[in-house]
C-alpha positions as CSV (number, residue, x, y, z in Angstrom):
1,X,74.4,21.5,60.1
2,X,71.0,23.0,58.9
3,X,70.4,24.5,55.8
4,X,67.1,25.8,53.9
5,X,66.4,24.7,50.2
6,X,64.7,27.3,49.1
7,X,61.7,25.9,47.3
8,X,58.3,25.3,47.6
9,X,58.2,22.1,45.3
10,X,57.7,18.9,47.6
11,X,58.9,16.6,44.8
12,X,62.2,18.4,44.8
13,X,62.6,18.8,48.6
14,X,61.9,14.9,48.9
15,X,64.5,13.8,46.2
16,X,67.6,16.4,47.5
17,X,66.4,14.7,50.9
18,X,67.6,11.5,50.0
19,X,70.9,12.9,48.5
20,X,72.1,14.5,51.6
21,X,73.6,12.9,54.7
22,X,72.6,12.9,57.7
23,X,74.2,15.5,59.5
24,X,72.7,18.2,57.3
25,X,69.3,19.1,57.9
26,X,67.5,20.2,55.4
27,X,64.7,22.6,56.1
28,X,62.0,24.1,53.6
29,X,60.7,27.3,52.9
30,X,58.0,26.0,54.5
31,X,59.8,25.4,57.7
32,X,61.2,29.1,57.5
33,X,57.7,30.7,57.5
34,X,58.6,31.9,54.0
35,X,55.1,30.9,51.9
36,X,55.6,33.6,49.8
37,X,56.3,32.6,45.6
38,X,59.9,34.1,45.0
39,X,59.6,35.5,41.8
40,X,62.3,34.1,39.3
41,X,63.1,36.9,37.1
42,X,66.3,35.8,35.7
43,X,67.3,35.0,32.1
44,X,69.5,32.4,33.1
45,X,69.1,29.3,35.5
46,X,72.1,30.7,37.4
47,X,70.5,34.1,38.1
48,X,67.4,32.3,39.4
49,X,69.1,30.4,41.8
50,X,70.8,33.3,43.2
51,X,67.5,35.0,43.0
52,X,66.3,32.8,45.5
53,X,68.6,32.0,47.5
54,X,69.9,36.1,48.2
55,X,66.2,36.6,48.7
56,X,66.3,33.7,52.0
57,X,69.3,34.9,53.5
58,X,69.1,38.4,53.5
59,X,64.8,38.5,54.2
60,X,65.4,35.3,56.8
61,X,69.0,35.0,57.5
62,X,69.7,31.8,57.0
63,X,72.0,29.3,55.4
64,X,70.3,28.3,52.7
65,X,71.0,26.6,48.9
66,X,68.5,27.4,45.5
67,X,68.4,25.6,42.2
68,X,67.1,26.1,39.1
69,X,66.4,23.7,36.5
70,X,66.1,23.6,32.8
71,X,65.5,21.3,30.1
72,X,67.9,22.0,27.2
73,X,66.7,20.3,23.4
74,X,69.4,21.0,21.0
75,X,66.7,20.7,17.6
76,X,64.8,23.7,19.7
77,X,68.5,25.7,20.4
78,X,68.4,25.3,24.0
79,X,64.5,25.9,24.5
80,X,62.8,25.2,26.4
81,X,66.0,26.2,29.1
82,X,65.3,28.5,31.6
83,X,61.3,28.8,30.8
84,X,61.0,25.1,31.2
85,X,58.4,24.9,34.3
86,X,56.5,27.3,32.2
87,X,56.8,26.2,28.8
88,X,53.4,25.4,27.9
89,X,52.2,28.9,30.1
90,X,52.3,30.6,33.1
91,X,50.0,27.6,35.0
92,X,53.5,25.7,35.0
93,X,51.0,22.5,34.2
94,X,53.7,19.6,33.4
95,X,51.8,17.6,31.3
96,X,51.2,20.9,28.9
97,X,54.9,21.5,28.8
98,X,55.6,17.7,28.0
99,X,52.4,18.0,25.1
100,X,54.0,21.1,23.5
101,X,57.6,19.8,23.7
102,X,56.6,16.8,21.7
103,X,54.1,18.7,19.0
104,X,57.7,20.9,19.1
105,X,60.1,18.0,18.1
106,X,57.0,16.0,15.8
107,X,59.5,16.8,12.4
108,X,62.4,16.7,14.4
109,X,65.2,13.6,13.6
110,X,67.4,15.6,16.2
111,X,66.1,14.6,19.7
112,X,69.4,15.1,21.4
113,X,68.9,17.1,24.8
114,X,70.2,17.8,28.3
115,X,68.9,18.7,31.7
116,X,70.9,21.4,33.7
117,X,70.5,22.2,37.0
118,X,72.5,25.2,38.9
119,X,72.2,25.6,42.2
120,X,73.2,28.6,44.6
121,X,74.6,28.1,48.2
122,X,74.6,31.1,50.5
123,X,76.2,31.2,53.7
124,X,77.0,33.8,55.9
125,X,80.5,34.5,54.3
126,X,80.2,32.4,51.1
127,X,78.8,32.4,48.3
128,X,78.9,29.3,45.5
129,X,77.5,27.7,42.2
130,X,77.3,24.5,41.3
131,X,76.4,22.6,38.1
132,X,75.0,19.1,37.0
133,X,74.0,18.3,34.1
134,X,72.6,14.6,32.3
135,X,73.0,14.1,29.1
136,X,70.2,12.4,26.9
137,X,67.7,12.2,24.3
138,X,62.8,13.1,24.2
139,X,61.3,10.2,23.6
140,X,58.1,10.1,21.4
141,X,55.6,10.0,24.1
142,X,54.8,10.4,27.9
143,X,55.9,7.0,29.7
144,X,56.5,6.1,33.4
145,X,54.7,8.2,36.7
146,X,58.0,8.4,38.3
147,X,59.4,11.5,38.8
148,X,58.3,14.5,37.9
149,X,58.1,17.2,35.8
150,X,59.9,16.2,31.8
151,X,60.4,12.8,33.4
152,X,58.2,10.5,31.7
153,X,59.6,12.1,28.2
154,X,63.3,12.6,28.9
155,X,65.5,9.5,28.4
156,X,68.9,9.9,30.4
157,X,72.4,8.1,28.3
158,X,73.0,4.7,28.6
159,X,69.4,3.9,29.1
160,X,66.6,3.4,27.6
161,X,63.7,3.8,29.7
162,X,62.3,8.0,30.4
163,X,63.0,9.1,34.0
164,X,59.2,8.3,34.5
165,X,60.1,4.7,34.3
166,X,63.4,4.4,36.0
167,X,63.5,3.6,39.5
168,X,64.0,6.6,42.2
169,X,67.5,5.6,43.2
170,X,68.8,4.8,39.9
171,X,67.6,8.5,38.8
172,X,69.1,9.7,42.5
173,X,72.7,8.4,40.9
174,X,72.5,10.1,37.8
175,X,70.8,12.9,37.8
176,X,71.6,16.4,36.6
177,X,70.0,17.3,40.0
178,X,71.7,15.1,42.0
179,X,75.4,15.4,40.4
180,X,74.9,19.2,41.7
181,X,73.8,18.1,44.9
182,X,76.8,15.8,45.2
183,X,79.4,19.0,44.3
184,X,77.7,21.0,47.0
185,X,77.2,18.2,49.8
186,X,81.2,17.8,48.6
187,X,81.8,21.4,48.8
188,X,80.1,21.7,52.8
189,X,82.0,19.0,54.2
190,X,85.3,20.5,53.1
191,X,83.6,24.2,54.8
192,X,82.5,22.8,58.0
């Protein structure tokens, strides 16, 4: 089976990459001829994934899948959510967004937050969402290079080490991205 992931991020499009079997392959927007930005307009990480993924099929007609992702701090109700890749502005700089997230939670006793991820599948005669979502806590300052994006400041459950510092297959088990990418890999083989 092939399928596009409809971004243009090469961290993302290497991590779903390990997630998937085999027998899907995975092709970027990249791959499609599609080097245009998609705009995300959406005020929810659900409508951006759609966004996206509508914009694939019906401009390239292909099977395709979108996510959006968005770090969720309950002292910050939510925030920074669906703005997260451009917290800190419209450069979508990472280490700004990480900077202004800390300055954010500096008074804060409360660090408790979540990463979400929904992603949008889109084939010819289907349409699904899927949700995963890891549980955790901001630490009080940048560690680790693993990863990307809040992952040297977000501290999954039952660990104690950010992202940054975990170990790519540990963070490919429990991941709010990959738990999604599980319920869709889940959800294909059953469609095939």
């Amino acid at each position: 089976m092939e399928i596009v992931f409809a971004t243009h991020n090469q961290n993302k499009l290497k991590e779903v990459q390990q997630l998937l079997p085999s027998h899907i392959k995975l092709l970027s927007l990249e791959d499609i001829g599609c080097f245009e930005e998609i705009e995300e307009t959406g005020d929810t990480l659900e409508e951006n994934a759609w966004i996206k993924a509508n914009y694939v099929y019906h401009t390239y007609g292909k099977a395709c899948f979108a996510d959006d992702t968005g770090l969720e701090v309950k002292a910050l109700n939510g925030a920074p959510g669906v703005y997260s890749a451009r917290y800190a502005g419209e450069e979508k700089d990472t280490s700004a967004n990480m900077q202004k997230l800390l300055v954010a939670l500096s008074q804060e006793q409360d660090r408790t937050a979540q990463f979400r991820t929904a992603i949008a599948l889109r084939l010819s005669d289907q349409k699904k969402l899927f949700e995963g979502i890891v549980k955790g806590s901001i630490a009080n300052k940048m560690e680790g290079k693993n990863g990307f994006g809040y992952d040297p400041i977000f501290i999954p459950e039952k660990y104690e080490k950010s992202f940054g510092l975990l170990d790519a297959s540990i963070k490919n088990k429990i991941s709010h991205r990959a738990r999604a990418i599980h319920k869709l890999v889940e959800h294909l083989g059953q469609s095939l």
